[in-house]
Structure formats: structure tokens, C-alpha cells
N, C-alpha and C positions, 0 to 999 in steps of 0.2 A: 361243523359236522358234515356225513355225506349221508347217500340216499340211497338205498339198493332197492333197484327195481324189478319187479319178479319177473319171471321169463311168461310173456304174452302181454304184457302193460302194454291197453293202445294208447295212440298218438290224443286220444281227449284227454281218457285218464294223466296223463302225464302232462299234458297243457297246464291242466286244470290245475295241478300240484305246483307247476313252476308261476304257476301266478297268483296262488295263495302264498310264497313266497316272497315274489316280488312284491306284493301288495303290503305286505308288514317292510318294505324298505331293503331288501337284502339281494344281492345277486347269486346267480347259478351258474356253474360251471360242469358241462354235460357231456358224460364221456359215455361214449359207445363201443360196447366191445360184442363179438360173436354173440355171446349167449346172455349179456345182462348189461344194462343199462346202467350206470352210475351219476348222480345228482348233487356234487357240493355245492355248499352251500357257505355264499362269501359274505359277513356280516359281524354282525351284534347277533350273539344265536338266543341272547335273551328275552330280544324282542316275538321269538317263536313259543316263548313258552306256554303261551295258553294257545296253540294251534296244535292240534292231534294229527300232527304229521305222520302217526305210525296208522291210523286208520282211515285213510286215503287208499281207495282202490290202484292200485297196483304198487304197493309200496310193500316191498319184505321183510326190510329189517331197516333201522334209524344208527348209524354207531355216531355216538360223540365224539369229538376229537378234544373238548376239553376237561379237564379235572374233573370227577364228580364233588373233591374236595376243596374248590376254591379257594376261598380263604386259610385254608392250612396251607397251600401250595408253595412251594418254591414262588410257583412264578408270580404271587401278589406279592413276594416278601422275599428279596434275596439273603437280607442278614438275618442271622438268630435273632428271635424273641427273647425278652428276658422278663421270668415271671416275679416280682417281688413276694415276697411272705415275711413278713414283720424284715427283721435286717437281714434277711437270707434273698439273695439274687439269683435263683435259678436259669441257668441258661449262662454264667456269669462266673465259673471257677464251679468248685466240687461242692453240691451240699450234701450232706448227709442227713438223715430224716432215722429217725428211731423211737424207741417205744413199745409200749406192750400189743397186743393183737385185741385184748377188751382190758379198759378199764375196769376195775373189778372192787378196789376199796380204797382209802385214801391212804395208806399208809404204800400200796406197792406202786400207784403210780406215782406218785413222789418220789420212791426211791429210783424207779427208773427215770423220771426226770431229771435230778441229780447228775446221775450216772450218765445220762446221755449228755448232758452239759459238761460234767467235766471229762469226758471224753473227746468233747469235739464234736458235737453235735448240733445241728443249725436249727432242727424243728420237730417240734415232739406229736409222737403220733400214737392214736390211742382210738380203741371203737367203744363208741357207746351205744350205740345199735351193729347188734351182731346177725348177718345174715347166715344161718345154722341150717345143714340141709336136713336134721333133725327137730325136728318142734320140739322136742324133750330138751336139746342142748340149752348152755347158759344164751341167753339173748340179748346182754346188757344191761345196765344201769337206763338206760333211756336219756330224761332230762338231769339226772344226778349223778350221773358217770360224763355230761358234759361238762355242768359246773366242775366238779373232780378233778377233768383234764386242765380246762381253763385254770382251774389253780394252782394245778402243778406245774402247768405253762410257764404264769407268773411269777412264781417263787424261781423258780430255775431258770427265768427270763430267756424261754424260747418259746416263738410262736405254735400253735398247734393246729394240728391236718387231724379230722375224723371223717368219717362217712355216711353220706345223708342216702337213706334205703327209699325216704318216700315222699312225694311232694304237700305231704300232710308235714312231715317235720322240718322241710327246705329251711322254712324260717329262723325256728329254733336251732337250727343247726347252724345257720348266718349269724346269728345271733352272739354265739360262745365260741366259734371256730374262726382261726384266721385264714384257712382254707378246708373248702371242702370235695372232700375226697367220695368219685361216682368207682363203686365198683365195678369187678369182673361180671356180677350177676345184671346188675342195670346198666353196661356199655351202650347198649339199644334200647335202653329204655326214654326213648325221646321226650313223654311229658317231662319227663323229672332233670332230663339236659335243661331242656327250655328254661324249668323254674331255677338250676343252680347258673344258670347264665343271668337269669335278673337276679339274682342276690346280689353279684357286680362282685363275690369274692373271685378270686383266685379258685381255679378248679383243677386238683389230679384226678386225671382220666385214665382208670389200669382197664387194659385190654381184657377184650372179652375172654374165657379158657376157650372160645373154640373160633374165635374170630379173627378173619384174614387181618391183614395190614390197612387196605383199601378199606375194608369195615370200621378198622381201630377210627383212620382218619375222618371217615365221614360220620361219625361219632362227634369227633372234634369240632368240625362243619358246624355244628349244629350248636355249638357253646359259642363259636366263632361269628355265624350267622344270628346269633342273639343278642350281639352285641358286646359279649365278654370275649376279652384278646387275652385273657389271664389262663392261659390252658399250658396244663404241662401232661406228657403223655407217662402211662409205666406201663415198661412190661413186666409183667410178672406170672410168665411161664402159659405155656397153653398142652390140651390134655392129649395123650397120645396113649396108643396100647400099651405101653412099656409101663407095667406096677413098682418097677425099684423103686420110682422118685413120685412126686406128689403132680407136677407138672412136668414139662418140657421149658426150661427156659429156652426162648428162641433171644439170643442174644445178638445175632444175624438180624431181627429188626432195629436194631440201636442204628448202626452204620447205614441199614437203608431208609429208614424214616428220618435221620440224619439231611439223607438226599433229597428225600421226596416232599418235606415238611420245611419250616423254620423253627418249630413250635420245640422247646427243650422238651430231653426224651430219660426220664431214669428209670434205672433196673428195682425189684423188687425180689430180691435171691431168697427170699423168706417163703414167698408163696410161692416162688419160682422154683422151688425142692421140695420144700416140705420134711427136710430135713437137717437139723440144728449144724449135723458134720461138715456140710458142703455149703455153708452159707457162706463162710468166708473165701473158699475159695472162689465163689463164682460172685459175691462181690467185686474179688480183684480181678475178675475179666472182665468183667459190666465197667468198670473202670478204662481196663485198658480195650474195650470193646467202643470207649469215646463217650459214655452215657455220662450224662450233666448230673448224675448223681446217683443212690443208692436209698434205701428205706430197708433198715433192717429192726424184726424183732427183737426185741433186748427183755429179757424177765426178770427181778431179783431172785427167785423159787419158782423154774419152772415146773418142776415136779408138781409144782403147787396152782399152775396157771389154769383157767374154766375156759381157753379159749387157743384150741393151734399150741400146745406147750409142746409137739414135737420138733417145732421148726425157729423157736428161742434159745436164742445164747446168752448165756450169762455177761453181765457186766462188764466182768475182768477180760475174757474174750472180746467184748465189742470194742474195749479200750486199747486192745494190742492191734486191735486189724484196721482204725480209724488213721493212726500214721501211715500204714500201709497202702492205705488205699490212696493218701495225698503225696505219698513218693514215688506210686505211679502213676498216678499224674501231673505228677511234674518232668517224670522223665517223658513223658508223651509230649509234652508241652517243648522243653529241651529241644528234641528230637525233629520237633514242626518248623522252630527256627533256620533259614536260608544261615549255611556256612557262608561265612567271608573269606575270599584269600589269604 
């Protein structure tokens, strides 16, 4: 990191800073220019972190020069991560994740897990705690929309992704889920990072609707910094003035969180529109946009769905676009291979 020195820092003040400094073990490097003073600083900058170098008289501003996301960083981890979920390797070829938006009764998610399975489907995904910006809307099943999932799971022998709203049901939601999924509403909600980090599952982390990139990440930090390396990011759209679609998919974060991360990154074109028409095609860019995989709504009667029925596609639909999405990516794959003469 370096040091901006305000314009008038005397020669104590500024003593006094380079040898609180030096005294934690670190050297300085002291550039003078006409109007302001600069201070890097050569080291371990960890060793500073309980030193309030920003409240040191004559000191203006502190910029870091490293990651605030560390451990997601490139630079602690050149290769992709790979997240397992029962026999699905994320980060490891295309998974696809499907499923209803709430578990609702035993008889539709079963039939969605079915249909996700024979379709080609790696892991079934289902809420049983529904964050509703309505109090009046359906709000899940609770602990009997998890059993529900987990059964459906089983019989259709794929793993299952839900999402845990509160560090009251973290547990329970370890308990019956083979990954658990922090929503759009709790990205920032750090108690509850903390606790699905000591579960030790696997966690999908969907970005905040209104949060940068740098925010998504240091989100991650924080599952990562608990000790759980099992993090997979999704985007799934962020909010803008334009009411045609339900979000903004920004699909422009896949290719740069790609750079900036190791951590596998997949699309979410369900919540990412909010509209049943455009799912499939912005599937198949979230594909060829590089993303390690897709999560999309699947209903058997959405007409009939208490949860997001606008943004569900039918079965027979999710069965025609699941080849589609793996023949573009294989021609991506193709296309990556070094020609021979």
C-alpha cells in the first residue's frame, strides 16, 4: 500500500508515521513531489492491520494496492477451482442445475426432478424458504418442502441446491441439502456467510440485484476466509430502470470474474429475465459467454406455480435447450484447441 500525505504534514508528523511503520517490521519508500508527499510502503501489509494508519496526523488518504478479495483472487490460485456437489464437478465441464423456484407439494417436485434427470440435468434445485417481498406471498414449505426436495433428490438420484434465509435454519438446511444456496437478498449478509461457511457444504453465492463485482467477491472472501473453499458464484441479473425484463443479466461479469477470480462462475437466466421467453436464449449465451454452468426454472403447470411462475419453462422446453447448451460448448471447447499444421 502507499500513503498520501496531506499538503502541510510536518517533518514530526511524518517521522512519527514512518516509524510506527518501521516498528511493525516493514520498509518505506518516500517520494516527494511539489504539492504532496507520498509514503510506500514495502512489506507484509498484514502485519499493519491493527495500526490506524489512516488516523495519524497528516495522513489523507491509505490506498491498498492489494485485493480486498484475497482469497478469491487470481493471485492466491492461478487454476480454477472445482466445486464437487454429489457427482457434479463444477468448474469441471457444463453443469446444469434445475428445478422449481418453491417446492410446493410432493407430487410437482418429483415430477420436476424426473424431468430434470432425464433431460440431463446434474442437480436439482428447489426453495423451501421463500424470500417474498410480499408477507402475503407463498413462503415455503419450511422443514417439509426440505424433506420433499431431499426426496425428490433421491429418487431421481441428483444432488440438491436450496437456500438458507437465516442463521437460525443454517443447520437444518446442512442437514437435507447437498449445497446451500445464499441469495440475491443476503450477498451481504455476513452473519449468515460465516455460519454457511462452517456447515463445510458447498455454497452458491448469487450476486446481490444491486451489487458491483468487487462486492459479489468480497462476499465470497468471506466463505473463503471461513474456511470453506466450496464456493461457486451466479449471476443472476442486477436491477436497472428498464421494466421490459425483471433484471439486467449482466453476462459481461462471467468473462470478468472468470479473470479476476478462480472460483467457477454460473448464469441464472431465470432470475436473470424474469421471463419464461428469453430464458433459453440467454442460457445459450451464459454458455457461450464461458459460465461453468446454467440454473434454470423448470415447472410441470406453471400456470399452477405459488412461486416466480412467470420466469418457468416447461419440461419439454428445458429438454430441447439442455443439448443445445452442451453443443455450445463443445464447439467453444473445439475452437480453444491450438491448430496443428
Amino acid at each position: 500500500m502507499f500513503l498520501v500525505l496531506r499538503h502541510g504534514c510536518t517533518p514530526e508528523e511524518r517521522n512519527r508515521l514512518v516509524k510506527a511503520i518501521e516498528a511493525a517490521g516493514l520498509s518505506v519508500q518516500i517520494s516527494e513531489g511539489h504539492h504532496r508527499i507520498v509514503i510506500g510502503i514495502v512489506g507484509e501489509e498484514d502485519r499493519l492491520r491493527d495500526i490506524p494508519l489512516e488516523r495519524f496526523p497528516g495522513v489523507e488518504k491509505v490506498v491498498p494496492l492489494k485485493s480486498p478479495y484475497r482469497l478469491a483472487s487470481r493471485d492466491s490460485r492461478s487454476s480454477d477451482s472445482i466445486v464437487g456437489v454429489g457427482s457434479a464437478r463444477i468448474g469441471e465441464g457444463l453443469v446444469i442445475i434445475a428445478g422449481p423456484c418453491a417446492v410446493e407439494d410432493d407430487d410437482s417436485i418429483l415430477l420436476a426432478a424426473r424431468a430434470a434427470r432425464k433431460a440431463g440435468a446434474h442437480v436439482l434445485r428447489g426453495g423451501a424458504f421463500k424470500p417474498r417481498t410480499s408477507p402475503y406471498d407463498f413462503q415455503g414449505l419450511g422443514e417439509r418442502g426440505l424433506k420433499l426436495l431431499r426426496d425428490a433428490g433421491r429418487e431421481a438420484g441428483l444432488p440438491v441446491v436450496t437456500e438458507a434465509m437465516d442463521t437460525r435454519h443454517i443447520g437444518l438446511v446442512a442437514e437435507y441439502a447437498d449445497m446451500i444456496q445464499i441469495g440475491t437478498r443476503n450477498m451481504q449478509n455476513y452473519a449468515l456467510l460465516k455460519a454457511a461457511a462452517e456447515t463445510g457444504r458447498p455454497v452458491l453465492l448469487k450476486r446481490g440485484r444491486s451489487s458491483t463485482v468487487t462486492e459479489w467477491l468480497c462476499a465470497a472472501e468471506y466463505l473463503l476466509d471461513g474456511g470453506n473453499p466450496q464456493v461457486v458464484l451466479c449471476e443472476r441479473g442486477v436491477v436497472s430502470f428498464d421494466t421490459a425484463v425483471r433484471n439486467v443479466l449482466d453476462l459481461s461479469s462471467v468473462p470478468l470474474v472468470k479473470r479476476l477470480s478462480h472460483l467457477p462462475v454460473i448464469v441464472d437466466p431465470s432470475h436473470g429475465t424474469g421471463r419464461c421467453e428469453l430464458v433459453a436464449a440467454m442460457a445459450r449465451a451464459a454458455v457461450a459467454a464461458g459460465a461453468d454452468g446454467v440454473m434454470i426454472e423448470i415447472h410441470p403447470s406453471p400456470e399452477r406455480a405459488l412461486s416466480d411462475a412467470r420466469q418457468a419453462i416447461v419440461p419439454e422446453e428445458f429438454a430441447r435447450l439442455v443439448p443445445e447448451l452442451f453443443a455450445i460448448r463443445e464447439v467453444l471447447q473445439r475452437s480453444a484447441q491450438p491448430v496443428l499444421p
